[in-house]
Each structure stands twice: as structure tokens, then as C-alpha cells.
Backbone as CSV, one residue per row, in Angstrom:
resi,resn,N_x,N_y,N_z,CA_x,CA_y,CA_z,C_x,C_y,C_z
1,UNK,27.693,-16.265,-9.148,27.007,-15.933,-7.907,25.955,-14.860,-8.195
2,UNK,24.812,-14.903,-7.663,23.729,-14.341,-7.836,23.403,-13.118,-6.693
3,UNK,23.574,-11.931,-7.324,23.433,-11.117,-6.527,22.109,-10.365,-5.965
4,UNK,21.828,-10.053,-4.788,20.321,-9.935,-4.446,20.035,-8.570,-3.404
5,UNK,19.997,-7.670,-4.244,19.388,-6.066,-3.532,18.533,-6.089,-2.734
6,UNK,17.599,-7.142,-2.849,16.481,-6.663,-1.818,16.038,-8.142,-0.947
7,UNK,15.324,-7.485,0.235,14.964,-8.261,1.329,14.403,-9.547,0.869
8,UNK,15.290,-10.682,1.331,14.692,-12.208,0.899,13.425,-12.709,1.870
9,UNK,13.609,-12.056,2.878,12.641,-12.403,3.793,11.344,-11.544,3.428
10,UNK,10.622,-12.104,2.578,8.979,-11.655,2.773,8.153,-12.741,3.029
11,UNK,6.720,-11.981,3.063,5.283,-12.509,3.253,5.100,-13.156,1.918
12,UNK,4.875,-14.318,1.369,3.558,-14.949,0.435,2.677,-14.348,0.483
13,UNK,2.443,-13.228,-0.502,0.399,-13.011,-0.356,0.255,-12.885,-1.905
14,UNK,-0.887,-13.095,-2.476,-1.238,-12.450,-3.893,-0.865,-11.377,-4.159
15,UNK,-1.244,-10.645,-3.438,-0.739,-8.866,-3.408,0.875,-8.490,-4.092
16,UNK,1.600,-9.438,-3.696,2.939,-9.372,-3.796,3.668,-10.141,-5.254
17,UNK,2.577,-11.205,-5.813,2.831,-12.434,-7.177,3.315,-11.389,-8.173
18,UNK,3.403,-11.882,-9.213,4.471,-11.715,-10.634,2.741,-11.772,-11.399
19,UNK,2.177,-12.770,-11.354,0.735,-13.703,-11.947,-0.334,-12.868,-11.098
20,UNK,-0.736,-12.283,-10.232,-1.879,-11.396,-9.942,-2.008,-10.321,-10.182
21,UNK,-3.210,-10.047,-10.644,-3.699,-8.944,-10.946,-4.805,-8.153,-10.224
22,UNK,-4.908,-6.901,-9.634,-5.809,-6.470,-8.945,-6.629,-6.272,-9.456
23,UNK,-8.443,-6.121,-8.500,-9.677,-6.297,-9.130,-10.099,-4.982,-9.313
24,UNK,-10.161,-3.907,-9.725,-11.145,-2.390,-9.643,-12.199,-2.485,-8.818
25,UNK,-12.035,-1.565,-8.065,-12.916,-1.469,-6.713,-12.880,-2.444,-6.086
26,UNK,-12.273,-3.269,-6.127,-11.948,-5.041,-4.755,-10.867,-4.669,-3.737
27,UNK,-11.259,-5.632,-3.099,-10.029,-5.994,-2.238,-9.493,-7.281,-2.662
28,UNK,-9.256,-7.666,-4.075,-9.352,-9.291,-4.422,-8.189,-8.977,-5.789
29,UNK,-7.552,-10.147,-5.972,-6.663,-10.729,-6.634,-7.039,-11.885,-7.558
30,UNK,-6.851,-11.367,-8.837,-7.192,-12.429,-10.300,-5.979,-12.989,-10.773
31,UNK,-6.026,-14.391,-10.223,-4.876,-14.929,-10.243,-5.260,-15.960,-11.785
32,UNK,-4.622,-16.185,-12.803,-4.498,-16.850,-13.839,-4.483,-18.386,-13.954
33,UNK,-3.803,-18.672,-12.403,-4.083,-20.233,-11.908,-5.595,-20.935,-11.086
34,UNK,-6.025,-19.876,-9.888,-6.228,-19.964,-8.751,-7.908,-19.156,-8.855
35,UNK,-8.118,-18.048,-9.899,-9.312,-17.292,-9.963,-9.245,-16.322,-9.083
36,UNK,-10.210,-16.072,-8.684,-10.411,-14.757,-7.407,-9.956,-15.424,-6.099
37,UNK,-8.855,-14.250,-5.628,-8.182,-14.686,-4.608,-8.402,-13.256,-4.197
38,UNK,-7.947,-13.725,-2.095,-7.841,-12.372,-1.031,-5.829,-12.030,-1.493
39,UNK,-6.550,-10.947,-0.788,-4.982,-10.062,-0.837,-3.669,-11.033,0.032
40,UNK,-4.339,-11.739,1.162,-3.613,-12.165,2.136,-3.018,-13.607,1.797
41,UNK,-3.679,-14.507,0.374,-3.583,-15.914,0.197,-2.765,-15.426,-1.043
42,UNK,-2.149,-17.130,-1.193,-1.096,-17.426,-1.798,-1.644,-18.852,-2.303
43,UNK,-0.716,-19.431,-3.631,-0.954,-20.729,-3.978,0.721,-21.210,-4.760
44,UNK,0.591,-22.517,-5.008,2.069,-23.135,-5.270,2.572,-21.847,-6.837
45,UNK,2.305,-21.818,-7.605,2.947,-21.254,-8.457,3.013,-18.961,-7.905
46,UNK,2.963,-19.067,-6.797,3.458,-17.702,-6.406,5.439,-17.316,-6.568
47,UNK,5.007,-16.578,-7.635,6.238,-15.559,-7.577,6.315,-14.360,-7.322
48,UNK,7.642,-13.653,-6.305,7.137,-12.884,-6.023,7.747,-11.645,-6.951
49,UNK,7.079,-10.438,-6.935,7.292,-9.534,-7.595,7.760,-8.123,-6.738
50,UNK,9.141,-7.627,-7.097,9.669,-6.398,-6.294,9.063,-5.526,-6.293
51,UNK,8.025,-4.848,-7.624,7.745,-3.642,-7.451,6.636,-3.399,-6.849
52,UNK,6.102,-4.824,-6.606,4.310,-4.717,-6.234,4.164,-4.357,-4.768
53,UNK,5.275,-4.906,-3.996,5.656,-4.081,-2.606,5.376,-2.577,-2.314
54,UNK,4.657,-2.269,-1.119,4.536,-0.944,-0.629,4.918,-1.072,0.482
55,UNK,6.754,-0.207,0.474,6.737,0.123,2.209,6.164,0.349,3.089
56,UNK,6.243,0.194,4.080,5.743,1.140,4.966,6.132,2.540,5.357
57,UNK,5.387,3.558,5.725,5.938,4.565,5.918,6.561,4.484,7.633
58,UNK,7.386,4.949,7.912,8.135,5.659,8.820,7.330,6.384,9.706
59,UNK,6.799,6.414,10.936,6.315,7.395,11.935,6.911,8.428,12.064
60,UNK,6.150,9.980,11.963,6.973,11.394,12.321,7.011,11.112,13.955
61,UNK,8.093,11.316,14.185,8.829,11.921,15.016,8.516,13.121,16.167
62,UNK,7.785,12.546,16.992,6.719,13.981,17.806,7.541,15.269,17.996
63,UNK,7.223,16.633,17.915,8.141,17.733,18.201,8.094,18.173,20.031
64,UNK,9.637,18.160,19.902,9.769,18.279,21.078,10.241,19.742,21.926
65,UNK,9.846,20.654,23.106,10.065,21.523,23.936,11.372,21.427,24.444
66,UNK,11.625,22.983,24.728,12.923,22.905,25.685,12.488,22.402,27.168
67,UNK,11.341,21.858,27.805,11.064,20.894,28.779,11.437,20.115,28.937
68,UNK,11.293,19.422,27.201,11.431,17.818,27.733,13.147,17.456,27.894
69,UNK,14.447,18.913,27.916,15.462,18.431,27.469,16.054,18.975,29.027
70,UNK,15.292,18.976,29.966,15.714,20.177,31.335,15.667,18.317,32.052
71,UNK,16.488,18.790,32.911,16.525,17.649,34.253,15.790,18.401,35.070
């Protein structure tokens, strides 16, 4: 049985492949199959790759007054 740490549910994008490589100064993906690709496209031989993922960050938390805690 194959064990699996991280979220199975993602997006297909280049951004995310095993096989793309980012362009210096682009917004574009050099894919080895496919050529210059967007960040957002995908093609049949996409694998995806864990580390190429960037969370998202988390929203701070607004600071709150002894107002907002009064009835």
C-alpha cells in the first residue's frame, strides 16, 4: 500500500510539472515536450511535482479592542 503525505487534489498547470522549467524574467514554462508554455496550461505527459508548489499564505488576523468584546 502506497502511502501519500500530501494533498491528491491539485490543479494541472506547468508551474506545478516534474518536466518544466521556468523562463528568467517570463511568466512562461519550457516544457521538453510542448516548448514555451503559460504558467496556467498543462499537456498529456504532466507530472506533478511536490516541491514546485507555493502555499498560500494565511491572512493576519485584524487586532482587536476591548470594544469589540463589550455587549
Amino acid at each position: 500500500m502506497k502511502l501519500n503525505f500530501f494533498n491528491s487534489n491539485y490543479e494541472a498547470r506547468c508551474s506545478y510539472c516534474q518536466n518544466g522549467r521556468n523562463l528568467k524574467d517570463s511568466d512562461m514554462i519550457l516544457c521538453p515536450y510542448m516548448g514555451v508554455m503559460t504558467l496556467d496550461s498543462y499537456c498529456k505527459k504532466f507530472k506533478y511535482d511536490h516541491l514546485k508548489r507555493i502555499p498560500k499564505r494565511i491572512p493576519r488576523l485584524p487586532k482587536f479592542d476591548q470594544k469589540d468584546f463589550e455587549i
